[in-house]
Backbone bond lengths (Angstrom), bond angles and torsions (degrees), N, CA, C in turn:
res aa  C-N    CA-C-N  psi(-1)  N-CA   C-N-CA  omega(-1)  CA-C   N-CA-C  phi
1 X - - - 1.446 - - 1.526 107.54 -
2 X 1.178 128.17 124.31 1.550 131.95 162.14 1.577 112.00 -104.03
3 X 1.156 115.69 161.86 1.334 146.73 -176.50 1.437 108.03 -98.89
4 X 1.381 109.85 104.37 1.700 128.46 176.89 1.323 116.50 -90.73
5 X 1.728 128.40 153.15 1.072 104.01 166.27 1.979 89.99 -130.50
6 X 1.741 107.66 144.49 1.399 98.93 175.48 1.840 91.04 -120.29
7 X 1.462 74.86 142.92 1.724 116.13 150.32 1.339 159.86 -54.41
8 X 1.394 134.18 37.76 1.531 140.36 -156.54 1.388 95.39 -58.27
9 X 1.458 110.52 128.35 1.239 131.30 169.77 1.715 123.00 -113.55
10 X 1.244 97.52 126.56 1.736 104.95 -177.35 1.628 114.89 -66.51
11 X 1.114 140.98 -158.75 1.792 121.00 162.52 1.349 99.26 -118.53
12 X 1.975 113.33 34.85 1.415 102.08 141.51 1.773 111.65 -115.59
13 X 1.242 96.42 29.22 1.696 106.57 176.00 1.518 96.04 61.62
14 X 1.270 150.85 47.96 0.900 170.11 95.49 1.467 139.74 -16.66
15 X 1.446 124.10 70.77 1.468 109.73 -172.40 1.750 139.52 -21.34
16 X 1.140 119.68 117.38 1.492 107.56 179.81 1.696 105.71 -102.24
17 X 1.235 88.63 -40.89 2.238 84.23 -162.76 1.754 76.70 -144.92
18 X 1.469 91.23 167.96 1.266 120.15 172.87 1.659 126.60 -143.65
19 X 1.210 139.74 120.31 0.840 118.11 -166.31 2.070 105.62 -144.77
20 X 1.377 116.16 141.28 1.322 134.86 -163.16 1.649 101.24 -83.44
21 X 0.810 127.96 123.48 2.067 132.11 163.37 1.137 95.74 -127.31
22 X 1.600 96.40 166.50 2.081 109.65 153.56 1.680 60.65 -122.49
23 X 1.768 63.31 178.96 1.863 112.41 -159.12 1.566 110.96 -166.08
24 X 1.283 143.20 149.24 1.078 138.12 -161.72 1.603 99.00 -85.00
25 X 1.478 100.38 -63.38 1.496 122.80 169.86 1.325 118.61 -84.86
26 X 1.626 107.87 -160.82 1.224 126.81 175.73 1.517 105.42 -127.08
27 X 1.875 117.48 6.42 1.225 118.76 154.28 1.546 117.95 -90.88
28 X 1.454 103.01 -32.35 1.303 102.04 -175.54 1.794 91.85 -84.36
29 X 0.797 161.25 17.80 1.559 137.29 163.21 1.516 82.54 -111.16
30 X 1.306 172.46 -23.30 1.395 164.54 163.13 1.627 91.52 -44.20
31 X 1.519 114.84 -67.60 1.276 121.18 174.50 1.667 128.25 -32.81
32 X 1.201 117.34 -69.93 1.392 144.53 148.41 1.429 80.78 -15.92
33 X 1.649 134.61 -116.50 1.430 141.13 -122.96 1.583 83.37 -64.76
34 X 1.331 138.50 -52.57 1.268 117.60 -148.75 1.626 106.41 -66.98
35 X 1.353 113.29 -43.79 1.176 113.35 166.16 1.580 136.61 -41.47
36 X 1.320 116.03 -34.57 1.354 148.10 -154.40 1.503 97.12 -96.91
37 X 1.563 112.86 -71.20 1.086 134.48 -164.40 1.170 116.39 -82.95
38 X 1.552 157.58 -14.64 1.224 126.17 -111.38 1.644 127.42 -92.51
39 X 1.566 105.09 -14.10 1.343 119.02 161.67 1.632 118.76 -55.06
40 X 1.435 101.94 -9.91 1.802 81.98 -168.05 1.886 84.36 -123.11
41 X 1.251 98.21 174.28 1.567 119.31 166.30 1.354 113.40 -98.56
42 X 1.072 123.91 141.87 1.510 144.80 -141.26 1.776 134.05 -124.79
43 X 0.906 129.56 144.40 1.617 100.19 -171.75 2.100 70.31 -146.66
44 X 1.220 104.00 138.22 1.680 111.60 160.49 1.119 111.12 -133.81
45 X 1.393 117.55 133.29 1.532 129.98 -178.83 1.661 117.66 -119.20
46 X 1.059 113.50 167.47 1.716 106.40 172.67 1.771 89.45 -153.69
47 X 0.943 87.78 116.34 1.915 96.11 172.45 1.538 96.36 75.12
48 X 1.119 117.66 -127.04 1.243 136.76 -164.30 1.984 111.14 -117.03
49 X 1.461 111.49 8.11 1.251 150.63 -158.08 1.729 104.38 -99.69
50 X 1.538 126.92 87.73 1.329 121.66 177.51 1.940 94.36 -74.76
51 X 1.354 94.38 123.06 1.746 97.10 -164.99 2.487 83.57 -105.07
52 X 1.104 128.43 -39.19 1.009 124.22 167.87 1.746 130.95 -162.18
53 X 1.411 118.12 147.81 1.466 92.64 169.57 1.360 94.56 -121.21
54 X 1.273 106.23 157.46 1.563 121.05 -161.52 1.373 97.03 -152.57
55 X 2.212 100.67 123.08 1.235 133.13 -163.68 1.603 96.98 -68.90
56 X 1.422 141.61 154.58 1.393 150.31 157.42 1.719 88.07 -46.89
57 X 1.190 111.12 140.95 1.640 129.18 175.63 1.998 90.82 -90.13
58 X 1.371 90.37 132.17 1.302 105.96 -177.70 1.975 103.88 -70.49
59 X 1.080 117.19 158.92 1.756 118.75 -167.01 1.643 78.47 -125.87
60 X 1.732 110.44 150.21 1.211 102.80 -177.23 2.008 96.78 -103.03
């Protein structure tokens, strides 16, 4: 298990919140934010490791 940290991003790529998980993977914490998050755009890291950034999911 590692210790992730994700990223809420404004749409000036701008930090909003930050927040600490473990996660087994680096699929399951992708999982985690989209689930969690999905209105905002995303940046997840582990160490010093950009593991993904992930666009705000469009709402229909």
């Amino acid at each position: 298990m590692a210790t992730y940290q994700l990223f809420c991003l404004d749409q000036s790529n701008h930090i909003t919140a930050r927040y600490d998980f473990d996660a087994d993977d680096d699929g399951a914490a992708i999982a985690f934010a989209k689930s969690r998050f999905p209105e905002s755009a995303c940046e997840i890291w582990e160490l010093g490791r950009r593991v993904a950034l992930l666009p705000a999911q469009q709402t229909a």
